[in-house]
KOLTIZA-460304 format. One record per residue (C-alpha): z negated, x negated, y negated. Coordinates in steps of 0.05 Angstrom, whole numbers, plus 5000, padded with zeros to 4 digits. Example, Ala and Ser with C-alpha at 12.3 -4.5 7.8 and 13.67 -1.06 7.14 Angstrom:
<rs>
484447545090;485747275021;
</rs>
This chain:
<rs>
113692842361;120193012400;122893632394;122394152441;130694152452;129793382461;123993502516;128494052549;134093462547;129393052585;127193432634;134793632655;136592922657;130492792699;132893332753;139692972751;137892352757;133592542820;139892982852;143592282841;138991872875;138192352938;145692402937;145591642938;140491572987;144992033042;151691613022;148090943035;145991103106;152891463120;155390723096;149890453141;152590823198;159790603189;159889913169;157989403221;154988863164;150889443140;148789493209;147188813221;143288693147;139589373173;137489053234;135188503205;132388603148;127489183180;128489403247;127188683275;120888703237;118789403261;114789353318;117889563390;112990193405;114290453329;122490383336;121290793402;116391233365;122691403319;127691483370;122691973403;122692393338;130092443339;131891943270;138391753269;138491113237;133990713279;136991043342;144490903311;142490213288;138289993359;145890363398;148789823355;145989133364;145189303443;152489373434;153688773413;153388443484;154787733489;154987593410;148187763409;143587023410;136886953450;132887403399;137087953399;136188043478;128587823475;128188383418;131788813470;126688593528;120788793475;123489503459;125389633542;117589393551;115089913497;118690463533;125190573510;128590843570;123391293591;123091603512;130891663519;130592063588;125092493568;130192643506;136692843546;131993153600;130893773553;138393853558;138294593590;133494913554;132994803489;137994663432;138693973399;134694123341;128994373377;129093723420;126493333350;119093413338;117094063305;115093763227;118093063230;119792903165;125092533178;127392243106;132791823090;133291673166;136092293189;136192693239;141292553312;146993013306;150392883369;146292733438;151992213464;148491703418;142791723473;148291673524;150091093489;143390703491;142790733572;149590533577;148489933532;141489833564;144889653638;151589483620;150488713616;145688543668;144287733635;140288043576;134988353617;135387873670;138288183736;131488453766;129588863701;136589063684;135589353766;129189763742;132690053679;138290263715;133590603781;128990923723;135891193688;139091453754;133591733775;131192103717;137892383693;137793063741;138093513682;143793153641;147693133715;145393873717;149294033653;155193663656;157493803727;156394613706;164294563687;164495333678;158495403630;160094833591;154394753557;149094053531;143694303491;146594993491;152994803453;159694683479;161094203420;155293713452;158493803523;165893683501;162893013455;159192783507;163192773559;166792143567;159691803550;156892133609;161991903667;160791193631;154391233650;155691443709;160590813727;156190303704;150690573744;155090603807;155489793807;149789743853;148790013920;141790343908;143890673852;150990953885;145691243938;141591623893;148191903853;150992123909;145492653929;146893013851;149893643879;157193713851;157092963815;162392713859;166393373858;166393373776;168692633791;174292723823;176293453786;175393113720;181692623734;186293243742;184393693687;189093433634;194093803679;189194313708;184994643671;187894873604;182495303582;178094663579;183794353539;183694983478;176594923473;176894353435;182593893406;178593213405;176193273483;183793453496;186192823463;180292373500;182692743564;190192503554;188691823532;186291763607;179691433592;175891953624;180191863689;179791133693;172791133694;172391623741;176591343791;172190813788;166391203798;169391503864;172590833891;165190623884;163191103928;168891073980;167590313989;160390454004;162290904055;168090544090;164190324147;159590944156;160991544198;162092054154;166591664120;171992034149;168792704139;168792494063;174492314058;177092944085;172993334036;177092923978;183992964012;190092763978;185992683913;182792063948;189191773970;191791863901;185691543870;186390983907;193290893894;192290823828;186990313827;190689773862;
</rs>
């Protein structure tokens, strides 16, 4: 019979050995989440065999890993082979954009955590920290036109401008500052959301809708000048300042308003738009040629 120090032993060794293994089982998918072969053997080796309506299932609950690891392959354009983009077709068919949209749509009234189902155990998967990761999966959704084929890459991308009112909502309030009540989500989020909204300005339809947002064009054309501008934005947070200043946020935003300029050049309020944007217009065009 042991001994009753030896069982005591045991049972401490037992508690370790479990506080190892749930340490080990939060470094793997941080590894997961930062290696791209990781990624890739993830993908493979069980999201491809998950079924499309239980990987959006999973997204809808707010996991991390199959949201991080379906943001991954879709980014993966080009290099991707024929199953990749039929996978992609699969999970767009089961509802993916729709499941993203009703996610980001809860963007002014209720904090991120609150967003991910009430109970959801969500395990080793985790739970989304940041909401640019859903920013991140409609951008990648429309982005390459050839892996939905061009008329269902069109729907995606009238479904997305359409249903993102809310997120437009937030972002353009540049006093408030505020994506799922935190300024951390707004400042992170940022340069993912005028991404967005350039890719979805490459069609005509779209560049309609977009241009009805009230303020979206404003925040546009304001955004380009703030590294200079608007300081206080700048304290609030040292990685936005440094994204600012790298002028990523301005390219793509002079893109966004040349966009919208060229569909107006032959209307007739072009000129009473162009007014409205004065010398920032001329200077925006200026430095796109």
């Amino acid at each position: 019979m042991p001994s009753s120090k030896k069982k005591n032993r045991n049972k401490r060794s037992g508690k370790n050995a479990g506080a190892n293994a749930s340490t080990g089982v939060k470094a793997s998918v941080q590894e997961i989440m930062s290696d791209e072969l990781l990624f890739e053997r993830c993908f493979e080796r069980t999201m491809k065999r998950v079924p499309p309506k239980d990987v959006v299932l999973r997204i809808c609950q707010g996991k991390e890993l199959p949201t991080q690891t379906v943001c991954y392959f879709l980014a993966g354009g080009e290099s991707h082979d024929n199953a990749h983009n039929q996978y992609l077709q699969r999970l767009v068919d089961a509802g993916l954009v729709p499941a993203v949209l009703a996610l980001l749509s809860q963007c002014e009234d209720d904090e991120l955590c609150g967003v991910i189902e009430a109970g959801t155990n969500t395990g080793f998967e985790g739970r989304v920290a940041e909401p640019k990761v859903w920013l991140f999966l409609l951008i990648n959704i429309v982005k390459d036109e050839t892996r939905l084929g061009v008329k269902r890459n069109h729907e995606c991308r009238m479904q997305i401008v359409q249903g993102i009112a809310p997120l437009v909502r937030c972002m353009c309030d540049d006093i408030e500052r505020k994506l799922f009540r935190s300024k951390k989500n707004w400042h992170t989020s940022f340069l993912s959301f005028v991404a967005l909204i350039f890719n979805l300005t490459k069609t005509k339809e779209a560049r309609q809708i977009l241009i009805q947002y009230d303020r979206l064009l404003a925040l546009m054309v304001q955004c380009i000048f703030w590294s200079n501008q608007r300081p206080v934005i700048l304290k609030e947070s040292q990685p936005f300042e440094n994204v600012l200043k790298s002028g990523k946020i301005a390219n793509l935003a002079c893109g966004v308003v040349e966009s919208i300029l060229y569909m107006h050049r032959q209307e007739d309020d072009f000129k009473v738009f162009f007014m409205v944007l004065g010398k920032n217009a001329t200077w925006i065009l200026v430095q796109r040629r």
